[in-house]
N, C-alpha and C positions, 0 to 999 in steps of 0.2 A: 515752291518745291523745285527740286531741279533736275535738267531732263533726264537724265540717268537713275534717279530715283523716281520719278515716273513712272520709267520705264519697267525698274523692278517690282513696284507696284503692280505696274498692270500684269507682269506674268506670272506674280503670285494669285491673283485671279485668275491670268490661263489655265495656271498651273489645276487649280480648284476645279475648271469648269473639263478639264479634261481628265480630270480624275473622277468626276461625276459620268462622264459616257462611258468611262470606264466599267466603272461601276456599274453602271445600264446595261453595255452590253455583257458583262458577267451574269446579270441577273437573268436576260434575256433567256441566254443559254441555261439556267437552272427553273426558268419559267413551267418548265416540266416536269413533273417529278419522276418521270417515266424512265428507270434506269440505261433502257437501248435507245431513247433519243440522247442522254449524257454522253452514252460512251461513241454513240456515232460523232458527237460534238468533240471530242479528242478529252474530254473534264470529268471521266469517270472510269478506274480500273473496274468491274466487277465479271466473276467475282477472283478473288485472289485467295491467296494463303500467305501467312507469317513462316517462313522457315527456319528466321532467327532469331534469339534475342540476346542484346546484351549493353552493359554499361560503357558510355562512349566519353567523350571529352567534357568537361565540365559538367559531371552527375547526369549528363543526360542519356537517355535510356535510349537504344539504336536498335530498329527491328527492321529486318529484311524483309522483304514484301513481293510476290513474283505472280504476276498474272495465271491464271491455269486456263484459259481458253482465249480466242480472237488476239491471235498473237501478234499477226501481220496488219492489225487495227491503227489508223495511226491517230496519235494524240499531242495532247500542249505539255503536255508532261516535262520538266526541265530543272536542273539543279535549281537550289536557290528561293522555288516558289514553296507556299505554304499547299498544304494538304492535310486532310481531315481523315481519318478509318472510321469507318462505320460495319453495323450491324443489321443485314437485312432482317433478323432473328427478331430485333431489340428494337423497333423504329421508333420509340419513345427515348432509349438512352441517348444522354448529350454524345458525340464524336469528339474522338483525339485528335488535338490537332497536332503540327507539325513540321518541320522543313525536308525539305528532299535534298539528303546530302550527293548524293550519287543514282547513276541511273543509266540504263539501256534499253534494251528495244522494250524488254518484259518484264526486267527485275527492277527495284530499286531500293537504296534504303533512307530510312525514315530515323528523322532525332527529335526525340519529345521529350517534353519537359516534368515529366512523371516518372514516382518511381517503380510502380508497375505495372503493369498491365490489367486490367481489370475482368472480371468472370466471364462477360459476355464474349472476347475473343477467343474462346475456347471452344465455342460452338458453333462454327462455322458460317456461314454467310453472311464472309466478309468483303468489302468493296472500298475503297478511296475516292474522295470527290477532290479534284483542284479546287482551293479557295482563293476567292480575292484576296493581295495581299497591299495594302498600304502603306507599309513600309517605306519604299522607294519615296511614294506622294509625300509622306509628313520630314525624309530625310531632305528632299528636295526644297521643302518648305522654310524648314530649319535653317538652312544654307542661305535661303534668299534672306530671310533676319536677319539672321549674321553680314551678311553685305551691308543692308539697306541703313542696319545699324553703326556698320564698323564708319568710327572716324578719329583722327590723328593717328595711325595705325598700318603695318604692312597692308593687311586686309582693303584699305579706303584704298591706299596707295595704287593698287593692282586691278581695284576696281573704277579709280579716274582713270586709270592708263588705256583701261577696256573700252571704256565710254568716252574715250578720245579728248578727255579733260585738262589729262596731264602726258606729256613725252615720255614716250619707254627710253630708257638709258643703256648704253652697250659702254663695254670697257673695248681697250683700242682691239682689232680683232687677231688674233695671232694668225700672220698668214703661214709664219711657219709650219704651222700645225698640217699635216698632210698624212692622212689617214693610207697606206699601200691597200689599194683594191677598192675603192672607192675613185669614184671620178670625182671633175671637177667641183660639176653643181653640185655632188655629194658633198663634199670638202667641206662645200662654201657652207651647205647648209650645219654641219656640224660646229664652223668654225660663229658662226652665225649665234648658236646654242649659247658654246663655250663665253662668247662676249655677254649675250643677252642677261642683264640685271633684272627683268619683270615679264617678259613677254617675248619667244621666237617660236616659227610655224617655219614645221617640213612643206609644203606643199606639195605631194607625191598625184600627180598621175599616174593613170596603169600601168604597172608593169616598168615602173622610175627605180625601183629600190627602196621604198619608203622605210618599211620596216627595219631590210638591211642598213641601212643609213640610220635609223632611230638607236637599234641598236647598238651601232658605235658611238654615238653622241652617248649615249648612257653610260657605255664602257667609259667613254673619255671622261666625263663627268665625274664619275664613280673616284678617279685619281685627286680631287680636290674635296670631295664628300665622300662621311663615311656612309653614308644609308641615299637609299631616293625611294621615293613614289611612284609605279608606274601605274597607270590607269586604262579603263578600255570598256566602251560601252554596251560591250557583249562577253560575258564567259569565253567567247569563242577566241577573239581578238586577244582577251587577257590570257589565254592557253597560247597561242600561239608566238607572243613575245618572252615567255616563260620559257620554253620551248628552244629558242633562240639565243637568249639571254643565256642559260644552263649551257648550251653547247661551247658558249666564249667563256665558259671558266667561271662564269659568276654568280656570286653566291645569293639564290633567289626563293623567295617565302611566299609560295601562291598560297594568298589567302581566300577562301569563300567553298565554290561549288562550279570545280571542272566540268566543261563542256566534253573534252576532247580525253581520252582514258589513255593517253600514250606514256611509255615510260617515264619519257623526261620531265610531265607534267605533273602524276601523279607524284613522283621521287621527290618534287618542292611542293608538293602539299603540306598542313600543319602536321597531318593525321599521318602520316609516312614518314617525316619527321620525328616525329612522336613516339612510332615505333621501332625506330632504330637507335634511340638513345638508349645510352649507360644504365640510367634509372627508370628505365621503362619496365624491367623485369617487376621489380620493387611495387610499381605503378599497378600492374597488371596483377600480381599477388592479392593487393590493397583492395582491389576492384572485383578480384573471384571470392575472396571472403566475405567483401559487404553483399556479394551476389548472394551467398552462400545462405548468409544470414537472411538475408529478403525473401528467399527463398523459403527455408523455415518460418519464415515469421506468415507466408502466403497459401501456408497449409490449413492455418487455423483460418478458415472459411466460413463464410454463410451462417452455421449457428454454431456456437459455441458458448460456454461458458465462466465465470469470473475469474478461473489460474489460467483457463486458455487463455484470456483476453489482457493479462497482465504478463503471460507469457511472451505472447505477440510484441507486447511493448519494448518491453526488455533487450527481444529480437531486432526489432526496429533502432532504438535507441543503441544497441552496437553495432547497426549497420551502419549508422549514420556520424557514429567517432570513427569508426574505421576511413568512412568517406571521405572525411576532412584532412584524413591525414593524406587520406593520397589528393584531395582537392590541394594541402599545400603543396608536394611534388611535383603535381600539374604544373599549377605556378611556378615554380622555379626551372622546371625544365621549357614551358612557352616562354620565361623571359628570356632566357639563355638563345630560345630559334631567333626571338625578336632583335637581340642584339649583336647575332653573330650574320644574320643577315646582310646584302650591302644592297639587295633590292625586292621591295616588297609591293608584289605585283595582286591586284585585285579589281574590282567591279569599282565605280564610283560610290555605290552604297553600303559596300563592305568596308569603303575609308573611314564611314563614320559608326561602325561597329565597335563593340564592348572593348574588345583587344587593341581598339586602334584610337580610344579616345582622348587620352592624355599624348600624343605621339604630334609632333609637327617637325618639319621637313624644309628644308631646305628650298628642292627643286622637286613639282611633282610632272612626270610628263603624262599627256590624257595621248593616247594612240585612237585610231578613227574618231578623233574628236568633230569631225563633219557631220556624225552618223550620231551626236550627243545632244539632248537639249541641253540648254544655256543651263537652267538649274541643276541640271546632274551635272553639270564642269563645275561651279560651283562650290558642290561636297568637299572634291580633292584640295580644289585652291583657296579653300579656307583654312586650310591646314598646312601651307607652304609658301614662301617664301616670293618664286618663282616660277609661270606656270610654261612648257614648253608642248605646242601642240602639234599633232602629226593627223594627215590625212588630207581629203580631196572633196573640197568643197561644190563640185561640179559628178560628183560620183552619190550614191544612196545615203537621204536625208534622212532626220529621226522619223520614228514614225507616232504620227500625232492622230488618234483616235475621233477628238472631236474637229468637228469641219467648220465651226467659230474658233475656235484656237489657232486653227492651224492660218484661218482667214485672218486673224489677228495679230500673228508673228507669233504666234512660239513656235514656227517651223525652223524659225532664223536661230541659227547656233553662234555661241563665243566665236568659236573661231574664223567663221564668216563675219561678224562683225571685226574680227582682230584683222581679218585680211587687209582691213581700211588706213589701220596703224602705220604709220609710214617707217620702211625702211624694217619691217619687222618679220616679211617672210622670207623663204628662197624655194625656188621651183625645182624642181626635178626634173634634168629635161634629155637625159637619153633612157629610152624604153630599151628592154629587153626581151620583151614579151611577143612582138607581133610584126609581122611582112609591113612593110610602110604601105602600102596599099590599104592594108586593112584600119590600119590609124589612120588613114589620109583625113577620113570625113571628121571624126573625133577632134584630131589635133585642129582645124580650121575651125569648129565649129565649139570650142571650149578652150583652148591653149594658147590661142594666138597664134597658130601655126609654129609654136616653140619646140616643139616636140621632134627629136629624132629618133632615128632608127638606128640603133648600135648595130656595128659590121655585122656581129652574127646572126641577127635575126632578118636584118634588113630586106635581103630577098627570098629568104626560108621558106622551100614549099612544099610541098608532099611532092610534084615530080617537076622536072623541067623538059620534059616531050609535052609539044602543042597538039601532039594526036592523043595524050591522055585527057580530053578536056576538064573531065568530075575532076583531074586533081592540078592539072597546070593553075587554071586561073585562081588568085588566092581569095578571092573577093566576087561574089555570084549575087543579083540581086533579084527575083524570079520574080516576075509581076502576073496578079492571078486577075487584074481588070479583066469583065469583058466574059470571065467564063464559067460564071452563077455559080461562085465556091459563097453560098451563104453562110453566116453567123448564127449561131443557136444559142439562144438563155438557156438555161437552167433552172425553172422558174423553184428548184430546192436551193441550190446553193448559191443561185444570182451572179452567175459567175458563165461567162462564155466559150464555146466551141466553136472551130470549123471543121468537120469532119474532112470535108472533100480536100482543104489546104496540108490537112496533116497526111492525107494518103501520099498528096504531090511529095510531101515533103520525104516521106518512107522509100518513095520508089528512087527517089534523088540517093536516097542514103545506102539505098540496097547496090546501085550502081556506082557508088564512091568507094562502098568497100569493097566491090567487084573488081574494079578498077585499080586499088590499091594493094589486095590480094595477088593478083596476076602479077603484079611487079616487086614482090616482095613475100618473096615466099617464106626466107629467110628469117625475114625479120617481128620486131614484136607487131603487135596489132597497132592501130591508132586510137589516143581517146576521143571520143565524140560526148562534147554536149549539146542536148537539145533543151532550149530556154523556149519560154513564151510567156508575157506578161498577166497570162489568165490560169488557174488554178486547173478548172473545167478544161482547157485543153492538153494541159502537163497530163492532168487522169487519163484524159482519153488516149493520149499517142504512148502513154504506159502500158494498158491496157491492150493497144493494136500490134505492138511490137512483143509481147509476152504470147499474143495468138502467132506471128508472125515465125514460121520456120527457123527462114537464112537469119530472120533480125534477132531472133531468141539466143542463136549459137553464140553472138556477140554481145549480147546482152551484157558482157561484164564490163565491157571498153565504152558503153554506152550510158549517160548520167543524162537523167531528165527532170528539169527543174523550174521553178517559175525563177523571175531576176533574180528576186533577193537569196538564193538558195545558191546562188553562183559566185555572189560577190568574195573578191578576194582570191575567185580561183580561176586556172586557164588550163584549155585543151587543145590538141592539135587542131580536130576541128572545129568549130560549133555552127548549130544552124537556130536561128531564131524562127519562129512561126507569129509571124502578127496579130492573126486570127479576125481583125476588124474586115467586114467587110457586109454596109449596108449603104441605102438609098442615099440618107438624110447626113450621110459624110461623120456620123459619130465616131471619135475615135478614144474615149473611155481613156485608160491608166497609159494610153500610148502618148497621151499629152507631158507626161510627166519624164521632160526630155534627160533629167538626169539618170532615171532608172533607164533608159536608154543608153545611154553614154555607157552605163555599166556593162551590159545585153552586150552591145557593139566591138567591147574590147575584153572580152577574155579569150579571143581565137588566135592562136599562135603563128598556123598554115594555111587557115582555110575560113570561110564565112560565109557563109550563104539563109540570106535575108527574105522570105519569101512574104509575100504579101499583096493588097489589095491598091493602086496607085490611086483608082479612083476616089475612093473615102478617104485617105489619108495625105494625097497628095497636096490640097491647100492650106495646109498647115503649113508656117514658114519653114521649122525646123524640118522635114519631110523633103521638102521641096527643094532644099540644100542639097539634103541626101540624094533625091534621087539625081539631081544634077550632077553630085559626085561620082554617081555611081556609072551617069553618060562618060563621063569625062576620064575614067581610068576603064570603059569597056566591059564594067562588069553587069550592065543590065540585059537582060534577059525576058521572054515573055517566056511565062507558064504553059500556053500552046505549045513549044518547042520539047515540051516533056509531056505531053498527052498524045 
């Protein structure tokens, strides 16, 4: 066998054994039946109310759903997953299940596969469980067959190119091609795209223009093809190139289940689409008559007899000619979005959905494809031609549940293997986002010191007087060695605190905006994000700043989040809180120097690092930093602010 099929072999295995912890820990959290241990777990609305019903896109039934109590509770709740209604009334009846089309802090709505609703939700004590859903695991599975199998074939083709068997091919590269408002390394990487026959990667750094740049290789693309594939390994990511794409004129088909509710997202959904067609009127008539009739036909209840029960039928059976006829207008108005589209942006797993199964592609591009396992890239580029990857291999990995999998390599992505491919990426190498001080460590210690600093942002600071210190220096690294700020488990949610480090960090932030306030009266406020790689101390410094007078008034300029709740985005300031700080040197998820890299580089003017040197400084990557941090003047001890 050979090694590349090996290899696929073995992470249809991974694939299996992390879909089993998966599974585990789902079960875990349902291991209770105890309704306030679920909904503390974020995997249980109760209780709720139904406020709406009605017939949705393909015969399926759509009911509104909105919590009536613990509103500010937070949960896993998220487009796209399955979920179950139930009857606290009824604990014998089976549950409906369901997908969650849309959703907010307390509403959301639900599309089930039935035509109506049944007796028991009429009677109150009603609640929603998140279900495990499989889906993903068996499409991801699917995909890797399809590889392991495809031979003499575009498919084989794209898959020796991956596995380094065969040469990715480029046509000669147009250097005329010169995009206005993109820089060089933009250019190059577009013009990069535009050659590339099987395989080209953006490689965007923070604050590079990734996106901006993807977007115009699509655009440009778009003038030799009529249709593309864009892909993206979050709702979110796939919202936001939608987003993008819409703004440049082009004509984009989100398909699935939006993260993000902003106009230009929703406006390329199917269902919005849907509604603003010609024959949509027609559709909607179709759909209130078979309502009409279900309706009558759901009168005849509980007992009745032999005319009522042929009445019923009769009822039913006109509900469901009517249905077909608007089921064909359906069809014809989806084919019409499908073909007048020139880009149809969605999830990896929505590629190989009902709507999307006969359809292949030319060119598909995966965006944050760093942040994808190998088998979800997979999905899309079995259905295309040529696959072009964008994102930052040194920025937030997939994230892989079992700790044999991940020990195993299904941590390692396509595109990381594709970085190997000679001649097949291009860097992105002026940032825009951040004071070269504050990249200094990042770019040396991930980029090859490649990275610059465009004029504008180059020395960007909140003030240039060296008597305002909170805002002169752009880069502050506070060392709490030495001054017994201890570490606290949580022995409920296994998750770590420093209390004493987050006051440092409070009184730091009350005198930044002090500081900032006195010189800028004028102006708007600054955004501040506070990051910390532990959940347990995000809660707590929430929690202290919401008690906290001065820090409450600001509260709205203020964004508190652990790494991954950051990724993607940037603030004037940010301050990270490290929180390690014990005897025996443990330094837990701080090891995981990419989600660092992330933490490190979303501050625009300002950074301030506070932490423990003694625990953490014999770590190689630590030890880097703090020398950086000697070496540009930004270190600090924590004594100096007590």
């Amino acid at each position: 066998m050979s090694s590349e099929l090996q290899r696929l072999y073995e992470l249809r295995q991974l694939l299996k054994i992390e879909r089993d912890e998966d599974f585990k820990q789902y079960k875990e959290r349902f291991s209770r039946n105890n309704i306030n241990y679920r909904k503390q777990n974020g995997v249980t609305w109760y209780p709720i109310v139904i406020t709406n019903v009605e017939i949705g896109l393909g015969e399926y039934l759509i009911i509104d759903i909105e919590r009536t109590s613990n509103h500010n509770e937070p949960h896993q709740f998220s487009g796209g997953k399955i979920a179950s209604l139930f009857s606290n009334n009824y604990p014998d009846v089976h549950p409906i299940n369901g997908t969650i089309k849309v959703i907010n802090q307390n509403k959301l709505r639900l599309s089930l596969t039935i035509d109506d609703l049944p007796d028991w939700c009429d009677d109150g004590k009603l609640g929603i469980n998140l279900l495990f859903d499989e889906t993903s695991y068996k499409e991801m599975d699917i995909a890797l067959e399809k590889v392991i199998n495809a031979s003499n074939n575009r498919l084989a083709y794209i898959r020796d190119v991956m596995y380094g068997l065969k040469e990715p091919s480029f046509e000669l590269a147009k250097s005329e091609l010169y995009i206005t408002g993109l820089n060089s390394s933009q250019n190059e990487a577009v013009q990069k795209i535009v050659a590339a026959k099987d395989v080209a990667i953006i490689h965007g750094p923070p604050g590079t223009g990734k996106t901006t740049t993807l977007v115009q290789a699509i655009r440009y693309t778009l003038n030799s093809e009529k249709q593309v594939l864009v892909c993206g390994p979050s709702n979110t990511a796939v919202d936001l190139l939608t987003e993008k794409l819409h703004r440049e004129g082009i004509n984009v088909l989100r398909l699935g289940n939006p993260a993000r509710i902003s106009e230009d997202v929703i406006r390329n959904t199917l269902d919005a689409r849907m509604t603003v067609h010609d024959s949509y009127k027609d559709l909607k008539n179709y759909r209130k008559t078979a309502d009409e009739y279900f309706r009558m036909a759901g009168k005849y209840k509980r007992t009745f007899g032999k005319a009522d029960r042929e009445q019923r039928q009769l009822l039913y059976i006109e509900a469901r000619k009517i249905l077909q006829e608007a089921k064909q207008l359906e069809d014809f108005i989806l084919h019409e979005q499908f073909e007048k589209a020139q880009v149809i942006a969605c999830t990896p797993v929505v590629s190989a959905s009902r709507m999307m199964r006969d359809k292949q592609f030319s060119t598909v591009f995966i965006d944050e494809a760093a942040q994808a396992l190998e088998p979800m890239c997979w999905i899309p580029i079995s259905r295309s031609n040529r696959v072009i990857f964008a994102g930052d291999h040194f920025q937030l990995p997939p994230t892989v549940k079992s700790k044999t999998a991940e020990e195993k390599g299904l941590k390692e992505t396509l595109m990381e293997r594709s970085m190997n491919i000679s001649n097949s990426a291009i860097m992105l190498q002026t940032q825009y986002r951040m004071h070269e001080k504050i990249m200094r460590f990042s770019n040396e210690q991930f980029y090859n010191g490649k990275l610059q600093a465009d004029i504008s942002v180059k020395d960007a600071a909140l003030s240039y007087d060296e008597n305002e210190p909170f805002l002169f220096s752009p880069v502050e690294f506070i060392d709490t060695a030495g001054c017994g700020y201890n570490e606290f488990l949580n022995m409920e949610s296994l998750s770590i605190s420093n209390p004493e480090e987050a006051t440092l960090l409070m009184n730091h932030l009350k005198q930044l905006i002090e500081q900032y306030e006195q010189n800028n009266k004028h102006q708007r406020g600054i955004n501040i994000g506070i990051i910390s790689p532990y959940k347990e101390q995000v809660q707590h410094i929430t929690e202290k700043i919401a008690e906290d007078e001065f820090l409450k008034m600001h509260s709205s300029h203020i964004s508190i989040k652990t790494i991954d709740g950051f990724q993607g985005q940037e603030r004037d300031v940010i301050y990270i809180s490290l929180v390690r700080s014990n005897d025996s040197q443990e330094i837990g998820f701080l090891s995981d120097t990419r989600r660092m890299n992330v933490a490190l580089t979303r501050a625009k003017k300002k950074l301030v690092v506070i932490g423990d040197s003694a625990t953490f400084g014999n770590h190689p990557f630590y030890k880097s930093f703090l020398n950086t941090m000697e070496a540009i003047e930004a270190y600090k001890s924590a004594w100096e602010y007590i």
